[in-house]
C-alpha positions in Angstrom: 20.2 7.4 10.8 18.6 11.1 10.3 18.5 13.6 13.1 14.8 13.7 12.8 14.1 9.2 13.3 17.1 9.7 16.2 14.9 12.4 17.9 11.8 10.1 17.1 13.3 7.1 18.7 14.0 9.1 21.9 10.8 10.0 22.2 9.0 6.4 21.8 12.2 5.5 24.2 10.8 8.1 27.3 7.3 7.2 26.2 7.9 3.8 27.2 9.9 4.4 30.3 6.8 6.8 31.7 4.1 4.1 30.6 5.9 1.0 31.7 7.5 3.3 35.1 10.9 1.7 33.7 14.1 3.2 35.3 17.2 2.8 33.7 19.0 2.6 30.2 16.9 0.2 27.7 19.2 -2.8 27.1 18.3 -5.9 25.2 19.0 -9.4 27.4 18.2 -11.6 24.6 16.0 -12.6 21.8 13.1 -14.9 21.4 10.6 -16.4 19.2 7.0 -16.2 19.4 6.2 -20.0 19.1 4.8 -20.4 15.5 1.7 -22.8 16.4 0.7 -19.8 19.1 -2.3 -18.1 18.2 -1.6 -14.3 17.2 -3.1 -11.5 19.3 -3.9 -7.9 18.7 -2.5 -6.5 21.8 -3.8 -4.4 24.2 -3.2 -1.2 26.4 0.2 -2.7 27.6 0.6 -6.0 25.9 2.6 -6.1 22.7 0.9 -8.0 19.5 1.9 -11.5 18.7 2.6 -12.5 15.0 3.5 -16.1 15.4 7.5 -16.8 14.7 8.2 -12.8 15.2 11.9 -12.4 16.5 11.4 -10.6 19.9 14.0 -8.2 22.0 13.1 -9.0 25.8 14.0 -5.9 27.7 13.0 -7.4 31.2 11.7 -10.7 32.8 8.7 -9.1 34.2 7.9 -11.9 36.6 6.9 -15.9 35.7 3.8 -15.2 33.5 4.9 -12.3 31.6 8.0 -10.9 29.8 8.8 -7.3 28.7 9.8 -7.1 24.7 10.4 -4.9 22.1 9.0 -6.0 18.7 11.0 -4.9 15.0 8.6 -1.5 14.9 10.0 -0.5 18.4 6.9 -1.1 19.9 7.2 -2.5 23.6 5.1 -4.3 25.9 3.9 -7.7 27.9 4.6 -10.9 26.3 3.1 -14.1 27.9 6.0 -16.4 28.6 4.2 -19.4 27.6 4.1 -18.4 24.0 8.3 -17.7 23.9 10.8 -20.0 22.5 13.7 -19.6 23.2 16.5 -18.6 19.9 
């Protein structure tokens, strides 16, 4: 990895901690599925866009409706629980 995408992952990294008010070091807990017969969504100003069968990195169990995730582009947000499978 290259100084410069290090730098630039650091940055999305505190970017998400400020938006999110996240305290901590980012560690993965698991991975899940988006359910493949969900219908995909565009996302909004906190909730991450569904692609239906995506691999998912949940970052925190938010509460019992929502999940927080990371998605392959390193883009985080809300996740509705009743769309994740389990891997």
């Amino acid at each position: 990895m290259t100084l410069k995408a290090c730098k630039k992952e650091e940055k999305v990294d505190r970017e998400f901690q400020k938006k999110f008010k996240f305290e901590g070091s980012i560690s993965v807990l698991t991975q899940m599925m988006v359910d493949p017969a969900a219908t995909e969504k565009r996302g909004g100003a906190k909730n991450l866009p569904l692609r239906r069968g995506e691999i998912l990195d949940v970052i925190q169990f938010t509460n019992q409706e929502q999940i927080l995730c990371r998605n392959s582009q390193r883009r985080y947000g809300y996740v509705p629980r009743a769309v994740m499978l389990p891997l």
